[in-house]
N, C-alpha and C positions, 0 to 999 in steps of 0.2 A: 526287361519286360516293363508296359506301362499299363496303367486304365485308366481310361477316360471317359466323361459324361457324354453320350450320342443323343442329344435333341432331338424329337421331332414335332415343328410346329405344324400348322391348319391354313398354311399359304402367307406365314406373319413371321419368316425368317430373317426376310432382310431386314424388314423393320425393327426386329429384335438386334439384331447386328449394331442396328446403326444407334440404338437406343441404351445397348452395352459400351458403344464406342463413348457415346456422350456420359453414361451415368458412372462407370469404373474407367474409362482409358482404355477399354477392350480394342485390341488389334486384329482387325483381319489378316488371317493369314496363307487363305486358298478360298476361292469359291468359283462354283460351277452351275449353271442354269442347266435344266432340263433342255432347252434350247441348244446348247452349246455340247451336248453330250454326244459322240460319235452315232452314227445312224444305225449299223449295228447293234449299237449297246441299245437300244431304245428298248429292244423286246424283253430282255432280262429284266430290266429295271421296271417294267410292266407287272413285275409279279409284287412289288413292293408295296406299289399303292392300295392292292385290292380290285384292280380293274378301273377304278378311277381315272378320269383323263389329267391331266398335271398338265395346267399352260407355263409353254416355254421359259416364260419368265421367273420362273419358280426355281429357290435353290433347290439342284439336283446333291450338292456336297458342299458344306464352309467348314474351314476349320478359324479356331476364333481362340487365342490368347489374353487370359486373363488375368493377372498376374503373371504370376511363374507358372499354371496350369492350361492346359488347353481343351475346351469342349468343340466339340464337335456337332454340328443343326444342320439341316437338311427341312424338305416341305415333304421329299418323299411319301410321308403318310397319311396325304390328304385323302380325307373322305367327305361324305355327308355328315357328318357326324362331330362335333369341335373333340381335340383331343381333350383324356381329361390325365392331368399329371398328378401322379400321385405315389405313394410309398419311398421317395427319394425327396432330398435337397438338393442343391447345391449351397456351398460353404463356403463365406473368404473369412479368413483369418488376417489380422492385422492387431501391430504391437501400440499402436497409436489409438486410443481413444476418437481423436476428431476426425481422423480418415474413416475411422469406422462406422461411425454418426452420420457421416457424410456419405459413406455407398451406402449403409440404410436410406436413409431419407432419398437419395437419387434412384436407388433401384426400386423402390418401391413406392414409387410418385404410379398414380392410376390403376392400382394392386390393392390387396387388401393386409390390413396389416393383420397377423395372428398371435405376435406378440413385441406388445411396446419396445422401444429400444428402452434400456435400462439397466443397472449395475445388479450380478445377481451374485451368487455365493460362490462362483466357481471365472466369472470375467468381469472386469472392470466396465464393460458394454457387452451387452447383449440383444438382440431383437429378430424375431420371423414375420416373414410375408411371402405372399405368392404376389409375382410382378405381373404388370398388364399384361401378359403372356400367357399365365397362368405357371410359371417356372415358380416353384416354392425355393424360395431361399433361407440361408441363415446367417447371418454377420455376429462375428463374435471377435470377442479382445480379450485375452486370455488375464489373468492373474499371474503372475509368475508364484511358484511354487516356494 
C-alpha cells in the first residue's frame, strides 16, 4: 500500500511541472492532456470539473517524482474560481543543510515565504512557504537525535 499527494492546479500544471523540474530535479514520469484522452472517456471525466469546459491542452493526469516520492497534478479542477490550498504541505526532507537552503530558496522564488529558512530546536534548517502555485511547502533538515 502507498499515499500520495494528488494536486489540483487552475490550468498552471505544466508550468508547475517544469518549474519543479528546474527548482528540486523533479522528474516527469506520465502525463496526459485532456486532448489526448480516449473519446469515450471524455464524459466521465466531465463530472470532475464541475461542468467547466477544460481546453485540450490542459493536464488531464502527470505523475511527477520528487525525490524518492511521487505526487500526482492534474488541471482537472478547473473552474471560475482559483483553487485555494490549504490544511496540507507538502515536505522534502534532506540530511544536507545546503541542499536544503537551496530547494527552499528555488522552490519558493515568486511565493511567499511563511517562515524564514533557519536553524530551529528540533533541524539544523528549517523554513515554510506557499510556491507561485500556491502549493504550501515545508523543507526541513533534521537534527540527528
Amino acid at each position: 500500500m502507498s499515499i500520495g499527494p494528488y494536486i489540483f492546479f487552475d490550468g498552471t500544471c505544466e508550468e508547475a511541472i517544469e518549474f519543479y523540474k528546474q527548482a528540486v530535479g523533479a522528474e516527469l514520469l506520465f502525463k496526459m492532456t485532456f486532448g489526448e484522452m480516449p473519446k469515450d472517456a471524455n464524459q466521465s471525466a466531465e463530472g470532475c470539473n464541475s461542468g467547466f469546459s477544460i481546453p485540450d491542452d490542459k493536464i488531464m493526469h502527470a505523475n511527477v517524482r520528487i525525490g524518492n516520492g511521487e505526487v500526482m497534478m492534474s488541471d482537472g479542477n478547473m473552474s471560475a474560481d482559483k483553487i485555494k490550498h490549504a490544511g496540507y504541505a507538502l515536505s522534502l526532507s534532506s540530511k544536507d543543510v545546503d541542499e536544503g537552503k537551496r530547494w527552499f530558496d528555488s522552490l519558493s522564488v515568486g511565493g511567499e515565504v511563511t517562515m524564514p529558512w533557519s536553524e530551529t530546536f528540533w533541524a539544523k534548517g528549517f523554513g515554510m512557504f506557499t510556491d507561485k502555485f500556491g502549493i504550501p511547502w515545508m523543507v526541513n533538515v533534521e537534527k540527528p537525535m
